[in-house]
FINU-655487 format. One record per residue (C-alpha): y negated, z, x negated. Coordinates in pm, whole numbers, padded with zeros to 5 digits, always signed. Last residue first. Example, Ala and Ser with C-alpha at 12.3 -4.5 7.8 and 13.67 -1.06 7.14 Angstrom:
BEGIN
+00106+00714-01367;+00450+00780-01230;
% end
This chain:
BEGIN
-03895-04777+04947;-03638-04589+05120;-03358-04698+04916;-03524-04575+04604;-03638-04239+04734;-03224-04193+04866;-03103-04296+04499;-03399-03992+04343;-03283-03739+04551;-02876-03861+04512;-02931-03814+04131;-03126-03489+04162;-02850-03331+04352;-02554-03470+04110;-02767-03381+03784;-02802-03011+03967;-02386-02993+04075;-02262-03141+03714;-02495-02887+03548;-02418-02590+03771;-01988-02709+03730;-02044-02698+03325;-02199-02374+03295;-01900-02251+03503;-01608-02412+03328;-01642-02303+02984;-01634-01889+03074;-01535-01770+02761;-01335-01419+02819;-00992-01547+02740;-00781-01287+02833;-00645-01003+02587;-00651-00743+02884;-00736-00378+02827;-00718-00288+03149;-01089-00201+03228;-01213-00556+03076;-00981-00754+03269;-01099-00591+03619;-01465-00642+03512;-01444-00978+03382;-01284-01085+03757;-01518-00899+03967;-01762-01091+03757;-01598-01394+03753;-01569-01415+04116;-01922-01285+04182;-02073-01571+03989;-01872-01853+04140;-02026-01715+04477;-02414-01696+04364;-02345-02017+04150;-02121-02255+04463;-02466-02077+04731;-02695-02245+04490;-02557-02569+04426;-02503-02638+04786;-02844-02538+04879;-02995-02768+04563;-02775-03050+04699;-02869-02958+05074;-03230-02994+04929;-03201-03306+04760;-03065-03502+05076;-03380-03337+05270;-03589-03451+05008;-03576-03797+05142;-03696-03687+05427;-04021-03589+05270;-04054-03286+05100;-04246-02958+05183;-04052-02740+05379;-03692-02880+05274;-03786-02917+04909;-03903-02581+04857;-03609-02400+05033;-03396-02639+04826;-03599-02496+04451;-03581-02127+04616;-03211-02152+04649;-03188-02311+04261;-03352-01981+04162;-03150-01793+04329;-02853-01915+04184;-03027-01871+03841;-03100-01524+03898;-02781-01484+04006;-02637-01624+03707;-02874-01412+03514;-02745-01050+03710;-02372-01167+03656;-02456-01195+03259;-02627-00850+03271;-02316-00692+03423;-02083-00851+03153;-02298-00730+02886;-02328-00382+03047;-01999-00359+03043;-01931-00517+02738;-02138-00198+02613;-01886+00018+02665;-01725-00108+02377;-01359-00301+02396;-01078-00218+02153;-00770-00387+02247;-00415-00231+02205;-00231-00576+02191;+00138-00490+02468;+00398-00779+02408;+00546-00762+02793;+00958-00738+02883;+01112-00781+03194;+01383-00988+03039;+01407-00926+02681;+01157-01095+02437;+01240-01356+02185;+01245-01651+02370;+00943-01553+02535;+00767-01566+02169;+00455-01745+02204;+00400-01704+02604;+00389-01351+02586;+00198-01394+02254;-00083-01594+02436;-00395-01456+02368;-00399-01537+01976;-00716-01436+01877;-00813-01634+01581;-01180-01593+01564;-01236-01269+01754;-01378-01365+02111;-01769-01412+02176;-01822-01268+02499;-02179-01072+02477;-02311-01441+02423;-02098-01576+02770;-02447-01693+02913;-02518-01962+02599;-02908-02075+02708;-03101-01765+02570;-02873-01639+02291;-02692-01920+02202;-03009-02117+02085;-03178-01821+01941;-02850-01788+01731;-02822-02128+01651;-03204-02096+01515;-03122-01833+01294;-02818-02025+01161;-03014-02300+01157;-03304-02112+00896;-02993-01977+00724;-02875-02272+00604;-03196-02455+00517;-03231-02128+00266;-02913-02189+00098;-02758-01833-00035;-02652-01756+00334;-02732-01481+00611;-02643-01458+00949;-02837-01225+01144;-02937-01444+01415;-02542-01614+01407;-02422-01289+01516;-02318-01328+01814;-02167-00949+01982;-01798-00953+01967;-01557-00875+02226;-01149-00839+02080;-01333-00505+01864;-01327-00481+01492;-01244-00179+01318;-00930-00026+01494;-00699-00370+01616;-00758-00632+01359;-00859-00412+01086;-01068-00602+00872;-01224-00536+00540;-00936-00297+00308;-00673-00591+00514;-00877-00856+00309;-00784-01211+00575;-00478-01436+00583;-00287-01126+00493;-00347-00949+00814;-00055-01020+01046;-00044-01328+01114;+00074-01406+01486;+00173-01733+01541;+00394-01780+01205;+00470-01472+00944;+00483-01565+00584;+00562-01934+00395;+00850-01769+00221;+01049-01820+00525;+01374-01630+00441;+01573-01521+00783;+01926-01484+00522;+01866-01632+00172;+02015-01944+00263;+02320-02067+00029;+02586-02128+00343;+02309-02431+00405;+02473-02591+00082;+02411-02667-00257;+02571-02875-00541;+02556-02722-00915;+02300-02660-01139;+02415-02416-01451;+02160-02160-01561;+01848-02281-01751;+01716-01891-01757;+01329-01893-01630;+01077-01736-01951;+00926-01431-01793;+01130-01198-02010;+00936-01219-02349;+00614-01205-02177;+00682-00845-02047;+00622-00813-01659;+00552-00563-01428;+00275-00748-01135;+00012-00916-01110;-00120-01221-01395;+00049-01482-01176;-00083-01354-00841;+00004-01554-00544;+00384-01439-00604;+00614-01649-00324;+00653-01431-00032;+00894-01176+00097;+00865-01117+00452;+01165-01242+00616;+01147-01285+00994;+01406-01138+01236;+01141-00841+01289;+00892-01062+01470;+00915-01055+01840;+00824-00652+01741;+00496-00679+01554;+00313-00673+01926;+00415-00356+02030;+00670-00376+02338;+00573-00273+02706;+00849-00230+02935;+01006+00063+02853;+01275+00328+02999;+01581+00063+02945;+01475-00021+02568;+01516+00304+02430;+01581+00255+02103;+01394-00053+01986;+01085+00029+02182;+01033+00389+02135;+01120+00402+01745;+00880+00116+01706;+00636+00317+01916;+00720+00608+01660;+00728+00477+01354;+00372+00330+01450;+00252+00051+01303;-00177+00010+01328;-00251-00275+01140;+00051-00468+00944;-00021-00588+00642;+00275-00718+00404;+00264-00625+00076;+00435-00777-00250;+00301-01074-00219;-00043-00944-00332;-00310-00889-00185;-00258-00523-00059;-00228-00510-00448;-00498-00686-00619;-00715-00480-00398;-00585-00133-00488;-00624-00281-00841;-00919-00326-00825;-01053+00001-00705;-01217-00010-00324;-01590-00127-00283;-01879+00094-00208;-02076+00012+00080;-02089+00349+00235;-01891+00578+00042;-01494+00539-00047;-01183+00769+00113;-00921+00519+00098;-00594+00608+00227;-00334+00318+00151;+00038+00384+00388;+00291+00185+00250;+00599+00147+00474;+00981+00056+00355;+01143-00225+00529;+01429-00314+00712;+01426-00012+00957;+01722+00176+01026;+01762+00203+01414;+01976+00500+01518;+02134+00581+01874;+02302+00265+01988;+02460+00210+01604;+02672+00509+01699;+02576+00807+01447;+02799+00915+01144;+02691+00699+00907;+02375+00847+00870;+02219+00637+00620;+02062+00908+00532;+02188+01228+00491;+01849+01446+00570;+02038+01597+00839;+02294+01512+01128;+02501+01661+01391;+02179+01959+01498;+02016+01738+01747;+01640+01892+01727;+01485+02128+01988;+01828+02271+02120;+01952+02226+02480;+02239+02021+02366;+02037+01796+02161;+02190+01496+02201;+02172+01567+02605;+02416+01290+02701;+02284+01188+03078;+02145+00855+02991;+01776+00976+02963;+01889+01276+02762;+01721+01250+02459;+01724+01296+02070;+01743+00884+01979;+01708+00819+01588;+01449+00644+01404;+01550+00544+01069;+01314+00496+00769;+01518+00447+00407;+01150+00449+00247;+00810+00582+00293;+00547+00489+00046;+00234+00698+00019;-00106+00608-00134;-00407+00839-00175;-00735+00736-00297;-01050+00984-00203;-00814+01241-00148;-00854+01414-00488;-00716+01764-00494;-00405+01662-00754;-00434+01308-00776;-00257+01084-00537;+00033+00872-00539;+00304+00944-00255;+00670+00898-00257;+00810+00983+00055;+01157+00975+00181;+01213+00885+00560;+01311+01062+00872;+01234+00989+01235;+01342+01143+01509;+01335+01055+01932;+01298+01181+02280;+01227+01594+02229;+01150+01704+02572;+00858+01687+02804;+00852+01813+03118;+00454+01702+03185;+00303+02066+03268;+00560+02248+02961;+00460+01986+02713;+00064+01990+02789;+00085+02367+02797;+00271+02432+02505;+00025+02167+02337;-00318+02300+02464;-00205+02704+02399;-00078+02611+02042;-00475+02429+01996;-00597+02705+02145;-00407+02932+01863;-00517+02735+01628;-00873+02742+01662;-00849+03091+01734;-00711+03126+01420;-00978+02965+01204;-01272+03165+01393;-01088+03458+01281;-01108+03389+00960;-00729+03380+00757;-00598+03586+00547;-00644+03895+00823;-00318+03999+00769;-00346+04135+01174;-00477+03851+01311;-00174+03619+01139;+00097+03818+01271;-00053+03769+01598;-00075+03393+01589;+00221+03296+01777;+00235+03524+02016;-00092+03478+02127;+00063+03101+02141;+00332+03244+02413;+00717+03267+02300;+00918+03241+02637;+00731+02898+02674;+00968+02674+02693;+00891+02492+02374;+00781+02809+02218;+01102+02988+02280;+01249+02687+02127;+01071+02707+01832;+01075+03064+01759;+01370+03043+01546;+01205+02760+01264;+00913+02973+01220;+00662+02803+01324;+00399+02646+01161;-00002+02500+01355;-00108+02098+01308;-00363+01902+01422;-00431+01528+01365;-00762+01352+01441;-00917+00997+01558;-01303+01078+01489;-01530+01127+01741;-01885+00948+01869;-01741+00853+02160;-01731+00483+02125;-01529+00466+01814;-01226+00563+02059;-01047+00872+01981;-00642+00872+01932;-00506+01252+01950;-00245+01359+01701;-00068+01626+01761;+00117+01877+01528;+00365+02146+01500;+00488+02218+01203;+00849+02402+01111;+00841+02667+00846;+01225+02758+00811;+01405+02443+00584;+01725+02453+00591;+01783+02111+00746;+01687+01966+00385;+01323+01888+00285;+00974+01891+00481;+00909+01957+00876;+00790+01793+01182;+00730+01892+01508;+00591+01591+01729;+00347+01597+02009;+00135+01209+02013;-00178+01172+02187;-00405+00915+02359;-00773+01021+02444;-00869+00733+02494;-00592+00440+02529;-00418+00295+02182;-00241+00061+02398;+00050+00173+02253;-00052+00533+02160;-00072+00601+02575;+00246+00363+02670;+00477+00583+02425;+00278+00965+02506;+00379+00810+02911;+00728+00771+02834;+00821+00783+03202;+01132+01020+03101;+00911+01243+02930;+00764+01280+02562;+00825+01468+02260;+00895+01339+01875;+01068+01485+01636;+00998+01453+01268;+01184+01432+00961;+01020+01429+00620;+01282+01355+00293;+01102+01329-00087;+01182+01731-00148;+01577+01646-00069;+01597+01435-00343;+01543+01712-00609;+01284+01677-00873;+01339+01973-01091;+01056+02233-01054;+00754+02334-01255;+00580+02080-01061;+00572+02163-00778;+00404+02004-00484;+00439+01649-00706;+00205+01372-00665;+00342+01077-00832;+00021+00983-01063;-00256+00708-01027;-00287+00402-01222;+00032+00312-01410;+00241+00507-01096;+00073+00234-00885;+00313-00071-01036;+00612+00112-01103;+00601+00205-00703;+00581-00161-00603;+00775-00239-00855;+01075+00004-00700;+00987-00099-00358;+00965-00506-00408;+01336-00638-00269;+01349-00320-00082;+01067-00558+00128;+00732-00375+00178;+00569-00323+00484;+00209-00252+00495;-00053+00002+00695;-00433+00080+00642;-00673+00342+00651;-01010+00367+00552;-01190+00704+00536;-01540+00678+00504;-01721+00921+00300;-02064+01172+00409;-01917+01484+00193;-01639+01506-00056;-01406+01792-00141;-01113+01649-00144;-00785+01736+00045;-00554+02007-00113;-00180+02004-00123;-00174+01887-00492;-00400+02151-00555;-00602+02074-00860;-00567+01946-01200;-00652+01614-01377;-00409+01553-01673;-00584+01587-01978;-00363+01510-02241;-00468+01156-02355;-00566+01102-01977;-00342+00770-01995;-00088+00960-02208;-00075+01259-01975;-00019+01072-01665;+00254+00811-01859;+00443+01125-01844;+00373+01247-01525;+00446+00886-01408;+00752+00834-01630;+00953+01176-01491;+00862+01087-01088;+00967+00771-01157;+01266+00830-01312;+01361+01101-01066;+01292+00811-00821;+01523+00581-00990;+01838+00575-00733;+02149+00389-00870;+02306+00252-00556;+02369-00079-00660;+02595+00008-00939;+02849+00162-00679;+03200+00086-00876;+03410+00248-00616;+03187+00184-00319;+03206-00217-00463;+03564-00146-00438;+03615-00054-00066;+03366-00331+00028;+03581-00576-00170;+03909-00525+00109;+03562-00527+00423;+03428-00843+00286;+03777-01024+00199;+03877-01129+00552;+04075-01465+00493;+03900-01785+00724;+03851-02005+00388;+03478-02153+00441;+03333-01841+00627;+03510-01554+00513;+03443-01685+00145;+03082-01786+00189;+03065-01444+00319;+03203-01279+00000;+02934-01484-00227;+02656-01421-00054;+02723-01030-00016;+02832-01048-00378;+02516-01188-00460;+02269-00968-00295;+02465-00670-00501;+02371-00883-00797;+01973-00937-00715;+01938-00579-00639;+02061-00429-00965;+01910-00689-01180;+01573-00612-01040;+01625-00238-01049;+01708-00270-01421;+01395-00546-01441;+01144-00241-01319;+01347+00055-01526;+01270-00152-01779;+00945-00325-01739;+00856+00122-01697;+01038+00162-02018;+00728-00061-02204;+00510+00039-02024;+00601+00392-02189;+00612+00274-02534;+00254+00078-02505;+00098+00432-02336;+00268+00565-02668;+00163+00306-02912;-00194+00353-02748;-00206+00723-02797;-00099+00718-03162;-00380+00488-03216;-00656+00759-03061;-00613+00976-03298;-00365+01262-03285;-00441+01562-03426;-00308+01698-03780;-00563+01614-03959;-00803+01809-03740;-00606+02157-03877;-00634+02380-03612;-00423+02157-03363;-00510+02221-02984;-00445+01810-02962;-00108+01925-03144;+00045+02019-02805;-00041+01651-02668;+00158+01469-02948;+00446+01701-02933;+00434+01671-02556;+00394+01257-02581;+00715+01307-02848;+01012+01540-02638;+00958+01277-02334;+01001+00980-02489;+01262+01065-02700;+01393+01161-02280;+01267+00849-02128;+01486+00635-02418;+01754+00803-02357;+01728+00800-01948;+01690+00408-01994;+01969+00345-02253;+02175+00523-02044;+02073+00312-01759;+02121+00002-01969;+02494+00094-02013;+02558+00166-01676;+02381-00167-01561;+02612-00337-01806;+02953-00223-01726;+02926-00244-01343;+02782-00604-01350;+03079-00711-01600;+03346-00505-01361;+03212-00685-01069;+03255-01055-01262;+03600-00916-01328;+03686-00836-01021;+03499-01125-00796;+03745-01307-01081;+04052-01107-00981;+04000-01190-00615;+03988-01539-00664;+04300-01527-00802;+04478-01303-00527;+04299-01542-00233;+04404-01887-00413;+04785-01725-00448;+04788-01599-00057;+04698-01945+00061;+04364-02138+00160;+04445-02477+00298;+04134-02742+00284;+04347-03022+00104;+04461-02821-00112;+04278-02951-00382;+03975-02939-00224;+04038-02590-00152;+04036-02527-00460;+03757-02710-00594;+03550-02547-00310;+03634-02138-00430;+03599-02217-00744;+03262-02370-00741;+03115-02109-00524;+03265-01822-00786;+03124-02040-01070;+02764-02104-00921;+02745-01676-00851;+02865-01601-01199;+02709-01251-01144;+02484-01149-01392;+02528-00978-01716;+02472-01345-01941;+02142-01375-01766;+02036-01043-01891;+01780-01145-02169;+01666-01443-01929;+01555-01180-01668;+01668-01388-01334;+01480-01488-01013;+01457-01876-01037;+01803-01847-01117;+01914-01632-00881;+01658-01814-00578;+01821-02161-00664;+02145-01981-00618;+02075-01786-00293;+01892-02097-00122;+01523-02085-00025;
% end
């Protein structure tokens, strides 16, 4: 879609006269040129530098303004819901507040959340429109303004307004309102208490386009979940960095990519500023369904001092945990849990000369209530990985367990654009502890609906971390990678989803004006991701593509069931069908398995490079596989017996038959070894093949109707 169609489109009507004149800066800058025949001079650049001036100073102006009006209006705000909630304790019942006073409030506060939500909107869609605007310029009059205007948009930096302390403000706020002063309470570092649930867990990317909705839109049903709340949201408390360990042949990289058995991860990871002094150590080791385990993630502290010594091993895990036997807070069986796990990782890093390989840091914002896990939501934004090896011969570390030349100061401006990769989106993480059968909230599935989400199963920060920073020491490449160039924002699916006031979803009638290819939204395809999709064609809370469902499915037309009785009687009958004359049954392939992303997107990948699908296959397509083989030499042997019949009791013109019936048996027993041998090496790597076998079924029939042809042309010629 083009920039200015998208503005207008896009625009709150009671701020359209605050926005940037986007139509009149394009139109000035081709009428004159067009009457200069095409020459840009020194005058042209100084005027239409004082308009990108004043239209700056006009954005500037207003978003301060509304901010103030914002923070005032969160701070009445403020001062009257704990008025209203301190006189629920009233003596005097009169003086309580009904249920009315409630309602204008929670109506007040939704009110300043479609504010905060269209302030962010306006902020975004401006600073979008300078960028258009200023490379239009470069581009059509060959003067360098971008990096002159850069300078001043710093100066004037309305764009940068951060609203997290707003958030975190309105959702305790709007917390107490919605519980009418009964927040719930708990530990907000404390798991739930539940027995027998299923945890569901799923992965999305979010443009920046949608972050600030995204988070105005959960805050109205579950609250920002705050460690402490008696202090002052700082923006250091949002920021997690973790290192990452591995060795030169990346083997932790190749074992979480292909998601293999046993796979694990080492990183040390730690909360806030650089300061911090409890480091954690954790690893998380991938289980297949198979074994009857659970995918889990372990964690021990450190003091911050003792980490090296532990790294090398001058600081033993006995070490570790002495302290801890002696205070005797914990149970003994507790710390000897940990302290084999310390053993296990020191051990495992030590034996495979591993050393730290990569970072990641993000903010966090996550929704959950206070010792509730059942829902829990987290949204991690401004996500850079950044390179902490040596493969090249420049230790970034310099000996240390972390590089020590940057902190929590994102964007990190500092660093060579070789050693960081900021991610273009932010990632929302949905934790869903629900019992067997029961569905999800609503509005959890209204959301991962929505087009404000885009699922993708299974990202890792730190394969993505592997494969776009250290491209030289893998081969292997996870399979969302080919498809970073491509926009994700959508068109909204959802008319009644979203923040929105009535009175501002009316469209402005801006000016029209000619359009151009220079207009593009950069990478936009609002029609969502092509070849691969990534789960929004399907319920993401349903289907995992790569950790619920295996590649190999079992048929399941027999236990197909439908509302039309004549339905489900074929189904049923399908099934039997399939079952005793279809011999790839335990081979039914995921409908819409794409097999071929290699071949898909070899434009996009580097030389050398492979697209690497972790695959979940069950041990029982073993068996399957080994059962089919056994059938088709049943049936070869079967046809071997039918010749051997032929040729001692037929005629001669059974002799024709029987070499047919030879022929076709010796072509099954053969064929069926090769595509066993060939089913069983495809299965043990992993392979996304096609497992369908549509050739062989078709060869025995050809070979059979060809034998018993000839049999019955040879009886006719004799008589």
């Amino acid at each position: 879609m083009k920039f200015g169609e998208h503005l207008r489109e896009a625009l709150i009507k009671n701020y359209a006269f605050y926005y940037i004149s986007y139509d009149d800066l394009k139109h000035q800058l081709k009428k004159a040129l067009k009457d200069n025949d095409d020459k840009w001079t020194n005058d042209l650049e100084e005027d239409f530098l004082a308009e990108l001036e004043k239209e700056l100073d006009k954005v500037y102006s207003f978003t301060k303004v509304k901010n103030t009006e914002v923070h005032r209006r969160i701070k009445d705000s403020e001062k009257y819901v704990y008025e209203v909630v301190a006189a629920i304790d009233d003596p005097n019942p009169d003086e309580r507040p009904d249920e009315r006073i409630f309602e204008d409030l929670e109506e007040e506060l939704s009110d300043i959340i479609a504010d905060v939500h269209d302030l962010a909107k306006f902020t975004r869609l401006n600073y979008t429109g300078f960028q258009k605007i200023l490379k239009k310029h470069d581009k059509t009059t060959k003067f360098s303004l971008r990096p002159i205007f850069s300078v001043r948009l710093s100066a004037k930096p309305f764009y940068k307004d951060n609203y997290d302390n707003l958030i975190v403000k309105l959702s305790k706020l709007y917390d107490l309102v919605r519980t009418r002063g009964n927040p719930v309470r708990g530990d907000s570092a404390a798991g739930g208490s539940q027995q027998n649930f299923v945890r569901q867990t799923t992965k999305y990317w979010v443009h920046p386009d949608n972050i600030t909705e995204l988070k105005l839109i959960v805050l109205k049903h579950l609250p920002v979940l705050v460690f402490n709340a008696d202090k002052e949201f700082d923006v250091e408390d949002s920021a997690i960095t973790s290192i990452y360990y591995d060795n030169k042949d990346m083997d932790l990289y190749y074992g979480r990519l292909r998601k293999d058995e046993g796979a694990e991860a080492i990183r040390l990871r730690w909360y806030g500023g650089m300061k911090t002094d409890q480091i954690f150590v954790e690893r998380k080791t991938h289980r297949e369904d198979w074994t009857g385990e659970k995918s889990v993630k372990a964690r021990f502290a450190l003091k911050e001092k003792k980490v090296n010594q532990f790294m090398t091993g001058e600081f033993t895990a006995q070490q570790a945990f002495e302290k801890a036997r002696k205070d005797g807070k914990k149970s003994v069986q507790e710390i000897d849990n940990l302290e084999s796990l310390a053993k296990e990782v020191q051990y495992r890093v030590i034996k495979d000369k591993m050393r730290p390989v990569m970072r990641s840091f993000y903010n966090r914002t996550a929704f959950q209530l206070p010792g509730d896990a059942r829902v829990r939501i987290s949204l991690d934004t401004e996500l850079s990985m950044v390179r902490e090896d040596n493969f090249d011969g420049h230790d970034r570390t310099n000996g240390n367990w972390r590089r020590m030349d940057i902190g929590v100061d994102f964007p990190f401006s500092q660093l060579s654009e070789s050693d960081i990769c900021r991610f273009p989106y932010a990632v929302l993480e949905v934790k869903l502890q629900t019992q067997l059968g029961q569905e999800p909230p609503q509005w959890i599935r209204d959301l991962v609906q929505s087009h404000i989400v885009e699922a993708v199963p299974k990202f890792s920060k730190f394969i993505h971390g592997g494969a776009t920073l250290l491209p030289d020491y893998v081969d292997l490449l996870p399979f969302w990678l080919p498809q970073m160039d491509v926009d994700i924002r959508k068109p909204k699916i959802q008319e009644g989803f979203g923040i929105k006031r009535d009175k501002h979803l009316h469209k402005s009638s801006s000016s029209g004006g000619e359009m151009d290819e220079e207009e593009l939204l950069d990478n936009t395809d609002y029609s969502g991701y092509g070849g691969v999709h990534f789960s929004n064609d399907i319920n993401p809370l349903e289907d995992d593509l790569d950790e619920q469902t295996p590649l190999l499915l079992p048929n399941n037309y027999s236990s197909r069931q439908s509302n039309n009785p004549v339905k489900t009687f074929l189904y049923h009958m399908y099934g039997k069908f399939l079952y005793y004359f279809n011999d790839d049954r335990s081979f039914t392939v995921k409908p819409g398995t794409n097999f071929n992303l290699n071949e898909t997107y070899k434009n996009k990948l580097p030389k050398g490079k492979k697209i690497c699908i972790p695959i979940r296959i069950e041990p029982k397509v073993y068996f399957a596989a080994e059962r089919t083989f056994l059938s088709w030499l049943s049936i070869g042997m079967l046809l071997g017996f039918t010749g051997s019949a032929l040729l001692n009791y037929g005629n001669r013109s059974a002799l024709t038959a029987a070499i047919g019936f030879f022929i076709t048996s010796l072509t099954t027993l053969i064929y069926a070894i090769y595509i066993y041998v060939w089913r069983t090496i495809q299965i043990r790597g992993k392979k996304a093949v096609e497992y369908a076998d549509s050739f062989g079924p078709n060869m025995i029939c050809f070979f059979i109707a060809a034998s018993t042809f000839a049999t019955f042309t040879f009886k006719y010629f004799d008589l």
